[in-house]
C-alpha positions as CSV (number, residue, x, y, z in Angstrom):
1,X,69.3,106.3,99.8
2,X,71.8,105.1,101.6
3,X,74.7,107.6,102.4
4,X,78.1,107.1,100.4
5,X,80.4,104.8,102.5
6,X,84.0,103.5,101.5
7,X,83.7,100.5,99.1
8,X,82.8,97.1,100.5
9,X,85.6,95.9,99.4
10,X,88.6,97.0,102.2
11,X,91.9,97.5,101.6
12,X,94.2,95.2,102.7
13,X,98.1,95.2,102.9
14,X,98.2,92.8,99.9
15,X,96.3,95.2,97.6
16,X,98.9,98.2,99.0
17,X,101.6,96.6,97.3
C-alpha cells in the first residue's frame, strides 16, 4: 500500500480563488 500523499492533483492559485 502506498502511504497517503496529497492529491495528484496540486493546487494552484487559479483553484484558490
Amino acid at each position: 500500500m502506498p502511504p497517503r500523499r496529497a492529491p495528484a492533483v496540486p493546487v494552484t492559485e487559479d483553484d484558490r480563488v
